[in-house]
N, C-alpha and C positions, 0 to 999 in steps of 0.2 A: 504493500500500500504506500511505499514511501516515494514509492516511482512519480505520484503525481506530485511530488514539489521540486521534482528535479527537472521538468519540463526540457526531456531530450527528443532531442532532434535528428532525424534519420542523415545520416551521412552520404547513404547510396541511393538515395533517390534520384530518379531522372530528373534533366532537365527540364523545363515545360517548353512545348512542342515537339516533344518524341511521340513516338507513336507507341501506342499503349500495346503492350504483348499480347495481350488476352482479344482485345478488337478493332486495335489499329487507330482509335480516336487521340487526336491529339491531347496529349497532358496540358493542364492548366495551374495543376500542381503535386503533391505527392498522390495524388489519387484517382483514379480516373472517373471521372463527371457523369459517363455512360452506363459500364458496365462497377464501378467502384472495388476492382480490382488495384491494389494498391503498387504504382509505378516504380519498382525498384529492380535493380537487378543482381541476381543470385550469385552470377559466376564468381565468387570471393571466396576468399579466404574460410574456415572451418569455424573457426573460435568467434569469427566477426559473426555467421549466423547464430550462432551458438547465445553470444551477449544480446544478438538483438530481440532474439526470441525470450528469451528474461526480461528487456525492456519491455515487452507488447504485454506480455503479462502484467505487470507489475502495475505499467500503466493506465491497465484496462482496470482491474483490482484497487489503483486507485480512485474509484470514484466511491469505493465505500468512505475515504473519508469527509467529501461532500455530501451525501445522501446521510449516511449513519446520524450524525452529532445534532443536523437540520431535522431527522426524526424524533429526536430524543427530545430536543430543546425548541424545533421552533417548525414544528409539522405542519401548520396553518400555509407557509412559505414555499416549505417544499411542497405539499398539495400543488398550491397557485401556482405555483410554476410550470410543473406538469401540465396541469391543464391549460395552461399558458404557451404550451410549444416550446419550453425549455429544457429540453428529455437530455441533452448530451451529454453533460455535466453529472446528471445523476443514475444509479444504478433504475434499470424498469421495476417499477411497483411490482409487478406480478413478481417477477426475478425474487424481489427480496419477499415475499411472503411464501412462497414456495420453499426459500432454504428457510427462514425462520422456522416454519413448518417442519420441515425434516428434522430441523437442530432438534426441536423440541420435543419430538417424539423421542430422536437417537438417545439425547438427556434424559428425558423423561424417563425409558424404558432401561438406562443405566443404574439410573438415580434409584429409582423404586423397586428396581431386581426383579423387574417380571420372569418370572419361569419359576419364581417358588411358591410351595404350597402357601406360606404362611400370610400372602396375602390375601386371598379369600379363604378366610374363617366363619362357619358357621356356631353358634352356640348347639352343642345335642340337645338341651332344652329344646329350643328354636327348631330344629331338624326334627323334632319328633312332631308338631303342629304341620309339619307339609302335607302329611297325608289327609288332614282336614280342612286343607284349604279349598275353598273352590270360585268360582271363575264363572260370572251373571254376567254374558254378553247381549248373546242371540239364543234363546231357547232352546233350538236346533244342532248349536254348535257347543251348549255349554258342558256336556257331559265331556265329547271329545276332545273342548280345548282343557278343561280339569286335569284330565290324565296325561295330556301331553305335557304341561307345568309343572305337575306334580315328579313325571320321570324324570325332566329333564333338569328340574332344579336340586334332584337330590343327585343327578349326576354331578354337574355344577359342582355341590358340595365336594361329591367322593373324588373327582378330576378336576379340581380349580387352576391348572395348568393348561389345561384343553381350553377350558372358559376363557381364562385370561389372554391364551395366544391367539383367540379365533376373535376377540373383542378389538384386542391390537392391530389384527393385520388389515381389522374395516377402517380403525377409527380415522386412519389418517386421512379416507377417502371420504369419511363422513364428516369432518372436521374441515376441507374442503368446501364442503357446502355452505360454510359458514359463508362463505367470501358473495357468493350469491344473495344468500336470505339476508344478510346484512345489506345489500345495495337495495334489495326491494324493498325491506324497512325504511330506508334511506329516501325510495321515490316516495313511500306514500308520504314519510312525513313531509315532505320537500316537495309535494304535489301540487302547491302551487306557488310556488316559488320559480318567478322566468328566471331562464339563462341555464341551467341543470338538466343534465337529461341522465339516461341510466349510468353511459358509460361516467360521468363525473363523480357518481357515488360510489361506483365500485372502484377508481382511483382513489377516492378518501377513504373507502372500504379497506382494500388492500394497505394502505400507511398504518390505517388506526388498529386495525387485527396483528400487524406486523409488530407494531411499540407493544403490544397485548402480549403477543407471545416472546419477545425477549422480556420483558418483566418476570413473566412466568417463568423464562429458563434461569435467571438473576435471583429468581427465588429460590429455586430449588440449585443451584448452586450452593449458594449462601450459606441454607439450611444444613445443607450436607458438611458442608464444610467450616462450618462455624458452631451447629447443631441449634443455631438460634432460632426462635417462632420467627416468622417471616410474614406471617399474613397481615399484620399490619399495612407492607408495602401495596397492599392493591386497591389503596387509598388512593395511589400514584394514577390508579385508569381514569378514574372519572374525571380526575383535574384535567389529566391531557389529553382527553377525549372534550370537554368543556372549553378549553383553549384552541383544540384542534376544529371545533364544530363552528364554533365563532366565527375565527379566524377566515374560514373558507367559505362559511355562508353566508359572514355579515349579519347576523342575528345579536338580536339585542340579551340581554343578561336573561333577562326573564325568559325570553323566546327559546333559548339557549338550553335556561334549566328543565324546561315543561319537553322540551325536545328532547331533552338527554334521559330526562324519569322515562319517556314514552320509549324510547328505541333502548335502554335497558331493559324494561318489561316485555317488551316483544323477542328482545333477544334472547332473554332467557326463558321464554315459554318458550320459541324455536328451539332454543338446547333441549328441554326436557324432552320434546318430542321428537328428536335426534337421537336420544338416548335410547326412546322406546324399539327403534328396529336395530340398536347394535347388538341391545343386553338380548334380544330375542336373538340373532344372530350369533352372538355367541352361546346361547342355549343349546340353538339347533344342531352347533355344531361338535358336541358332546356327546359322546359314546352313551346309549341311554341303558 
């Protein structure tokens, strides 16, 4: 990442008005205009391609520390910019919610040492009421779906490894969905509101999920390795999500607050009913 303050400069770039390898368009500078096949030429030296390919990297990589610190500290800016047509400079929204995503899970699933029993614990108290449970749907379906809960949750119980890795291997695609249901929250509240359309919310969608899930990893970090309560920190969401909401829609304090209670409450009645086809998913998928 330190590559972007050393602002280097290709050495072996054509001249402008050569003719571009790739489709013969005259250069106009290091890069060609047409096909954006980058004008330089290879026949050199070993160690020269060698440092320059470290540069491209390094450089590329540096635009986490443009985008990262403007996420943390000043999101309203980075949004507006984005939507603003000033993409170069910063890593792509999607990009960074996509690896936050992965980090989080990779963490996550280090952190908390999925693959042992001893996270899903049933009380035998507890386990001994399953056989009494039962399940008022649909009249028709209720005997059948009874038995099927009743097997699969005492499987659950006896294999909380099966449960737990068949819960993991959805959630990341169900945790996905967030990045959607969150922008369509976003239309309705912002429904009338000119100038916004979907794709703007799913750009503030993507930013604001993204500072959500590094906080989360910052937590569970912390926690691990400090052994200290950490929950306090997610105090940290609603302020910068309240600054971040602002800032990009021009909404007044009040407009702000009443916005932010409403797309909390929707978000999290979406999560609980996210929840409902993974835990069943991982039921299903338990040796019964």
């Amino acid at each position: 990442m330190a590559g972007s303050f050393l602002k280097w400069r290709r050495a072996h770039a054509r001249p402008p008005g050569s003719p571009c390898f790739n489709c013969g368009t005259a250069l106009a500078g290091p890069w060609c205009y047409a096909c954006g096949q980058l004008g330089e030429d290879y026949h050199r030296a070993t160690h020269h391609l060698v440092w320059e390919l470290l540069e491209g990297l390094f450089h590329a990589d540096g635009r986490l520390w443009h985008t990262l610190p403007r996420l943390l500290f000043r999101p309203a800016a980075l949004t507006r910019d984005y939507l603003a047509g000033k993409r170069a400079s910063q890593v792509p929204p999607l990009r960074v919610f996509l690896v936050v995503l992965l980090l989080l899970f990779l963490i996550g699933e280090a952190v908390s040492g999925i693959g042992h029993t001893q996270i899903l614990q049933i009380d035998p108290k507890a386990a001994l009421h399953i056989n009494d449970l039962q399940i008022n749907v649909y009249k028709p379906w209720d005997e059948a779906l009874t038995k099927w809960v009743r097997v699969h949750v005492s499987g659950a119980a006896a294999h909380p490894d099966q449960f737990i890795t068949a819960m993991a291997s959805w959630a990341h695609d169900f945790a996905f969905l967030s990045l959607p249901i969150f922008g369509l929250i976003l239309s309705a509240i912002f429904i009338f509101r000119r100038g916004f359309v979907l794709f703007d919310h799913l750009i503030f969608s993507m930013h604001s999920l993204s500072f959500l899930g590094l906080l989360i990893i910052a937590m569970m970090l912390l926690s691990t390795t400090t052994g200290a309560s950490t929950g306090s920190l997610l105090l940290l969401a609603p302020v910068h999500q309240f600054f971040h909401l602002r800032g990009v829609y021009g909404t007044s304090i009040i407009g702000t607050l009443l916005r932010l209670f409403v797309l909390a409450t929707l978000a999290t009645i979406a999560f609980a009913l996210l929840m409902i086809p993974l835990v069943v998913i991982g039921l299903a998928a338990v040796k019964a």
